[in-house]
C-alpha positions as CSV (number, residue, x, y, z in Angstrom):
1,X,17.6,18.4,24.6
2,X,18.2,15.9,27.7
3,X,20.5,13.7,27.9
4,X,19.8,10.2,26.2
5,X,19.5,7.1,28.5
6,X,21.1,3.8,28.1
7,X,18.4,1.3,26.9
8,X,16.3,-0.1,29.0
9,X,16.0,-4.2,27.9
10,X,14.7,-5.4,31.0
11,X,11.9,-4.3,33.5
12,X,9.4,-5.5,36.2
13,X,5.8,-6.2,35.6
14,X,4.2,-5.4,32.6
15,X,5.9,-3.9,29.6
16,X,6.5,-0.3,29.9
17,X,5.5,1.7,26.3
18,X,5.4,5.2,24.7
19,X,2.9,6.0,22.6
20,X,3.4,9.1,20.1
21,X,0.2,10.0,18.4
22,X,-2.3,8.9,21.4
23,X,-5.1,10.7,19.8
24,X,-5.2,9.1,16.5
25,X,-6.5,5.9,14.9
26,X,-3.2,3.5,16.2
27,X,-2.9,5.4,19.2
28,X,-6.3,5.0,20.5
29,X,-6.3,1.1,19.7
30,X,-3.4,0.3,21.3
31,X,-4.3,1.9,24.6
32,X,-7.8,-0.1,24.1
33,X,-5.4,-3.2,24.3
34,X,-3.3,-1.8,27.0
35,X,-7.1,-1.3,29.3
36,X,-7.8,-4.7,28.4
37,X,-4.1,-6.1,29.3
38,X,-2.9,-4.4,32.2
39,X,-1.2,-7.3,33.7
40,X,1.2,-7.0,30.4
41,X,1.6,-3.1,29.3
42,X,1.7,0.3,31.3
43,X,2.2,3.6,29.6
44,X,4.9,6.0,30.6
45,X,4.4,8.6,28.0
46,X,1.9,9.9,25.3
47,X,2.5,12.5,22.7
48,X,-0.3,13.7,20.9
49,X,-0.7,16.7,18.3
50,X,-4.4,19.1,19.1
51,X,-6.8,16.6,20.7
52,X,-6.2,18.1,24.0
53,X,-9.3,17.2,25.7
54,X,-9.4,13.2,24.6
55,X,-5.2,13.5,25.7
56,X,-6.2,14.9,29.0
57,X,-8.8,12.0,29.2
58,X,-5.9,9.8,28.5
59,X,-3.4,11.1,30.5
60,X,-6.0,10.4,33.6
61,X,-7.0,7.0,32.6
62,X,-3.3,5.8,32.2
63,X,-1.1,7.9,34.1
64,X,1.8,8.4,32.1
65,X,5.2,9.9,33.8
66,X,5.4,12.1,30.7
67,X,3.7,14.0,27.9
68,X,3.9,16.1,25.2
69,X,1.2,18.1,23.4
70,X,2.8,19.3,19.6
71,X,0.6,22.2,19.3
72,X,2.8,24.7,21.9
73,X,-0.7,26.6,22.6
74,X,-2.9,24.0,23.8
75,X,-0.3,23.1,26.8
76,X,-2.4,25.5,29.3
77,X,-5.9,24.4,28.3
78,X,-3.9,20.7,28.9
79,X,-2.9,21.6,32.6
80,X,-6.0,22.9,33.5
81,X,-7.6,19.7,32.1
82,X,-5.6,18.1,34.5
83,X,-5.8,20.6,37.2
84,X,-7.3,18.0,39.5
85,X,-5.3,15.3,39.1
86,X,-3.0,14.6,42.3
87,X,0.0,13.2,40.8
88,X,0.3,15.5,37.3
89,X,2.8,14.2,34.9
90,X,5.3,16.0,33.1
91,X,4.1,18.4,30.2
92,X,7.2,19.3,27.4
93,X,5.4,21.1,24.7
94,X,6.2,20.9,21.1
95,X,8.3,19.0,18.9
96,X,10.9,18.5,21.5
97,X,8.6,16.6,23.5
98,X,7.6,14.5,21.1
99,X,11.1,13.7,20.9
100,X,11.4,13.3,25.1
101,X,7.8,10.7,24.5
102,X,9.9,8.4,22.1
103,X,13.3,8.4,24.0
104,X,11.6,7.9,27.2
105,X,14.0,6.4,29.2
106,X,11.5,4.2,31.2
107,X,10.1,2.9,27.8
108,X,10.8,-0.8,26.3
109,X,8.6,0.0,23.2
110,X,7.3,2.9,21.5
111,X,4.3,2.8,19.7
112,X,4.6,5.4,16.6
113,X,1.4,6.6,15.3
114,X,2.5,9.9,14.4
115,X,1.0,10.7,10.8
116,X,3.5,12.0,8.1
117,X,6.9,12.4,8.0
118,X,6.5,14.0,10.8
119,X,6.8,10.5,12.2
120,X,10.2,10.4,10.8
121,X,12.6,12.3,14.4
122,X,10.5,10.2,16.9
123,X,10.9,7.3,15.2
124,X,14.6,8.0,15.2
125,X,15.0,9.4,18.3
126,X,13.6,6.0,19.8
127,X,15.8,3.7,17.9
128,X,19.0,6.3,18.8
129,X,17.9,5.5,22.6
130,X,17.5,1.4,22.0
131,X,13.6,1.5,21.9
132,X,12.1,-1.1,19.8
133,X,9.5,0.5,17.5
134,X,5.9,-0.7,16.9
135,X,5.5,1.2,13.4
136,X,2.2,2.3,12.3
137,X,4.2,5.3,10.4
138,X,4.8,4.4,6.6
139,X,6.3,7.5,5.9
140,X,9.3,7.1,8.4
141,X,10.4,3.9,6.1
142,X,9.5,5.4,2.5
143,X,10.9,8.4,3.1
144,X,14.2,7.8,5.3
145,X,14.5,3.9,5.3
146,X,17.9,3.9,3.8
147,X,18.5,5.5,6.6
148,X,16.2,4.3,9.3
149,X,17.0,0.5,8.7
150,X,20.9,0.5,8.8
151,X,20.1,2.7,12.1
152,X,18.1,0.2,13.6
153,X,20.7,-2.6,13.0
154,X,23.2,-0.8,14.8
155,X,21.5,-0.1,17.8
156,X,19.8,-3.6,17.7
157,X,16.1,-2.6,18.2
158,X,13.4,-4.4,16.4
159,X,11.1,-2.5,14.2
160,X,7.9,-4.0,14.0
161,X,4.8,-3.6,11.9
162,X,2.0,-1.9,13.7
163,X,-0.4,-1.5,11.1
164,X,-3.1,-3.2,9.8
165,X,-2.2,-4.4,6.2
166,X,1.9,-4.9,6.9
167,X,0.9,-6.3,10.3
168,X,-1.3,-9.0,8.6
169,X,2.0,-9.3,5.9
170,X,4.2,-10.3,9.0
171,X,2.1,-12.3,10.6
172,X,1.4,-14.6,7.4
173,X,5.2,-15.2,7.0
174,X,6.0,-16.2,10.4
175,X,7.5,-19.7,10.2
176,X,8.2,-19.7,6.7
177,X,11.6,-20.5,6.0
178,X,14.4,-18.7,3.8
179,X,13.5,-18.5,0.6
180,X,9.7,-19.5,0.4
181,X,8.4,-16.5,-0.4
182,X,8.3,-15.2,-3.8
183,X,6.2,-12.4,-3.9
184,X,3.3,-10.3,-2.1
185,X,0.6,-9.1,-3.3
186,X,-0.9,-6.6,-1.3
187,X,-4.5,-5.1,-2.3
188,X,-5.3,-1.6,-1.1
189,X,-8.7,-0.6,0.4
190,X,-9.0,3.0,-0.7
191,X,-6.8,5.3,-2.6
192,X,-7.1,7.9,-5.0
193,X,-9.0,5.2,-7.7
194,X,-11.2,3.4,-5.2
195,X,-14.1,4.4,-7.2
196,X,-12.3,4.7,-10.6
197,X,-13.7,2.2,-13.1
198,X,-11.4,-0.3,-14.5
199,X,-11.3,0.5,-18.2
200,X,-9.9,4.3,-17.0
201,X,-7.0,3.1,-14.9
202,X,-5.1,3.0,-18.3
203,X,-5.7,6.5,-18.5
204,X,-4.3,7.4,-14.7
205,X,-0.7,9.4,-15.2
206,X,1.9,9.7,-12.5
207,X,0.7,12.7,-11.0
208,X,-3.1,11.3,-9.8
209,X,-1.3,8.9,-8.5
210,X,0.6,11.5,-6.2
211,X,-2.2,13.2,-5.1
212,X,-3.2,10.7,-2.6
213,X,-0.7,10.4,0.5
């Protein structure tokens, strides 16, 4: 691995972001908002798992410094993609570059869309190098946020919701003072018993439940 970068806090221009999981749902929206802001964001680098040709489409449109491709076989179908492109960025395949895409050392914010716990060493790679995180990634908090939190604090980055129903959680209590909020009650929009009628969720055990990510 490289070398990790001091953080970068301040910068010229618009706000210089990493985005790992480029392909996917989070991934593609924020780069819609980045097109339609580009007096306020630029992307340095994307990291994306399979979807080599929308990447490559990416990559042209946006111009990152640096980026990653997970699956290690696709990197040469990714280059020729980008064969015509005059100033190619960097190409670190694997997990690795993942890593590189989070940590960038050009980035202010990284944008983790990654889905799983694969999330989970991006997300900490980022806060280890002083990124704040814009976290569409559940897992990285259910699964390691006794360890992800405290990690956070220390290297003072801010994690921030990214998506859409813990986004819409932060947004409602900003303002409120200490204390004035008792509870939440968040509703879900699918699941395993979307379609389930009511008088059988008595009957649901532990392990339906788990089935459903």
């Amino acid at each position: 691995g490289r070398a990790v970068a001091e953080a970068r806090k301040t910068w010229d221009g618009p706000k210089p972001i990493s985005i790992v999981g480029s392909t996917g749902s989070i991934g593609t929206q924020t780069l819609d908002i980045v097109a339609e802001n580009p007096d306020k964001f630029r992307v340095v680098a994307l990291a994306a798992g399979s979807n080599v040709t929308l990447l490559a489409d990416q990559v042209k449109t946006f111009r990152p410094k640096l980026v990653a491709v997970r699956n290690e076989s696709l990197v040469e179908e990714l280059k020729d993609a980008l064969a015509d492109m005059e100033d190619k960025p960097e190409i670190i395949p694997g997990e690795q570059g993942i890593i590189e895409v989070a940590r960038h050392p050009d980035a202010v914010t990284v944008v983790t869309g990654i889905v799983g716990c694969a999330g989970l060493k991006p997300t900490v790679a980022a806060i280890e190098a002083g990124k704040d995180i814009a976290l569409a990634n559940k897992e990285t908090l259910i699964a390691g946020g006794p360890f992800v939190l405290p990690l956070a604090h220390k290297h003072k980055v801010k994690i921030l919701p990214a998506d859409s129903e813990h986004s819409a959680i932060f947004q409602c209590i900003q303002g409120l003072p200490e204390g004035a909020l008792r509870r939440i009650i968040l509703t879900a929009s699918g699941g395993a018993f979307k379609d389930l009628p009511v008088e059988k969720l008595k009957e649901v055990k532990v392990a339906d439940a788990l089935k459903h990510p």
